[in-house]
N, C-alpha and C positions, 0 to 999 in steps of 0.2 A: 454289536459293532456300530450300531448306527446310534446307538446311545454314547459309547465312546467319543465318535464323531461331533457330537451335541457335545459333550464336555468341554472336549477342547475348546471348540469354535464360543463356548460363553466365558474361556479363562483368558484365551485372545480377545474378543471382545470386551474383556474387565477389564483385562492388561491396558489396550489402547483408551478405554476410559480413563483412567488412574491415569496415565500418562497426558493426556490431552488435559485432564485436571490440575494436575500438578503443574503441568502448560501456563492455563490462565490464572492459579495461583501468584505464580512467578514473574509471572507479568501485570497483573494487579498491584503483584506488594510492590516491583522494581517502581513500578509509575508514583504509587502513594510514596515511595524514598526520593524517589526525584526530585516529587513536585515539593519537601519536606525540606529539602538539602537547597532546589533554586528560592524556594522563601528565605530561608534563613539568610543565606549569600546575598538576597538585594534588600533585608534587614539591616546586615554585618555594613555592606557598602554606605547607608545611608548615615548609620552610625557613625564611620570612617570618615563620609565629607562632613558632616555636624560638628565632630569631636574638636579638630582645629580649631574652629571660630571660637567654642569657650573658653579658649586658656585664655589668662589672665597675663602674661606674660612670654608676648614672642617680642621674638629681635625690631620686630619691624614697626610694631606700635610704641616700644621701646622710647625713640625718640617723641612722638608726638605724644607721652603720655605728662610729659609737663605742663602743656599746652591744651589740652583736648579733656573732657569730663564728662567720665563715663555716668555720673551719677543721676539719670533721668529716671523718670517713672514709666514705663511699662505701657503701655493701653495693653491691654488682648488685643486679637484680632479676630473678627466673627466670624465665624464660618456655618454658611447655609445662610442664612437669614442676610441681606444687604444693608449694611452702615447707613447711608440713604433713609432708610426708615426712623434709625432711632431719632428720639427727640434731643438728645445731647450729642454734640460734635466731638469727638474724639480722635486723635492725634497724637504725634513725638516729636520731639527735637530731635533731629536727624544730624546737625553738626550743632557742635559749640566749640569755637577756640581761637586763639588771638591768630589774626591776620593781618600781617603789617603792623599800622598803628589804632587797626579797630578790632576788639572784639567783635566777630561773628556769628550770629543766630540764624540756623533756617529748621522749620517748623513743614511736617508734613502731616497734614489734615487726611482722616481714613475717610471723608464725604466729598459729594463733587457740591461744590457751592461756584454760583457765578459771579457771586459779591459779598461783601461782609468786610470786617475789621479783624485786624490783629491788633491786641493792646498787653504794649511788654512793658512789665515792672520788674525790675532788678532790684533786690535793697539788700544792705550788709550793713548791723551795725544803726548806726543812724542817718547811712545814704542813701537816695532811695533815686533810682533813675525810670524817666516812662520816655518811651515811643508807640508811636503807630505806623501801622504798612497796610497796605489792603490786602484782601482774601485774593488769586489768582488761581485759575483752574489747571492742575498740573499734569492733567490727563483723562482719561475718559469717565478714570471709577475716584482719581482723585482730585484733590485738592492742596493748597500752599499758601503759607505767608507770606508775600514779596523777599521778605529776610528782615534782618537788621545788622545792622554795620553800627557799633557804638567804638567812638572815638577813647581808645583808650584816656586818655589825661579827663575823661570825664565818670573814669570807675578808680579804684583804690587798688592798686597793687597789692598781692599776697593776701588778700580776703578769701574770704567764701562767701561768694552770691546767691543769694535766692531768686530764682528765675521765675515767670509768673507769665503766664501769657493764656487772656482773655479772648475768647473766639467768638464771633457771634457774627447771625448772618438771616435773616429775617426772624425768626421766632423763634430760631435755636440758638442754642451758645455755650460755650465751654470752655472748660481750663485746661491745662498743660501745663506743667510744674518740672522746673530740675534743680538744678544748682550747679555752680561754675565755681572756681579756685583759679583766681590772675597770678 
């Protein structure tokens, strides 16, 4: 009888093992599917705000796309290591496009410089236009070219420009390249 007694109390005993098991089973895997399901979702979301900005065609650039040129070169941008160190200055053209009766240039430098030159050559063809502006510091990690303002009746209508803009600022310097269509 007392062996009886010992039976049951070790198949109860399994029973609530097995069961407390299965417990943290269930709760184990729910949490690994959670935390699987909230990854993806703030994956999914990022993709979501990204996706607009590449189309190639929405309503709203639509109009400014006669005026405005997308055709610039790229920098990467660094990450870990600070712009500040390298020995070449690197930058974009941030706008290009007719305003008023001047073609418009602003240039945003990825270094903080407290002085330096900007030296813009524009050529198409056999015209070839220069200015300069100075380097101005556009914030704490960057930097800016003044701009440029070129009077239209001093570029050729319906060309395709080659943009050229020379940075330098104690013993660094650098280029930035696009192209423009008036």
């Amino acid at each position: 009888m007392v062996e009886k007694k010992l039976s049951i109390k070790r198949r109860r005993n399994c029973k609530i093992g097995l069961i407390i098991l299965a417990i943290i089973i269930l709760c184990v895997g729910g949490g690994v599917a959670f935390a699987l399901l909230t990854h993806k979702a703030d994956t999914s979301s990022e993709d979501e705000i990204v996706a607009p900005a590449e189309t190639e065609e929405s309503p709203a650039r639509d109009t400014e796309k006669d005026t405005e040129t997308d055709n610039f070169n790229e920098v990467p941008q660094y990450e870990g290591e600070s712009p500040n160190t390298l020995h070449e200055l690197t930058g974009v053209i941030n706008y290009s496009a007719v305003a008023g009766d001047n073609y418009s240039i602003r240039i945003s430098i990825d270094q903080t410089l407290g002085s330096g030159t900007c030296k813009l050559t524009m050529s198409s063809d056999a015209k070839t236009y220069t200015a300069e502006a100075p380097v101005i510091q556009s914030g704490s990690t960057t930097s800016s070219c003044e701009g440029f303002d070129i009077p239209l009746s001093e570029l050729s209508a319906s060309k395709k420009w080659n943009i050229s803009i020379a940075i330098s600022s104690g013993d660094k310097s650098g280029l930035i390249a696009g192209e423009a269509s008036l």
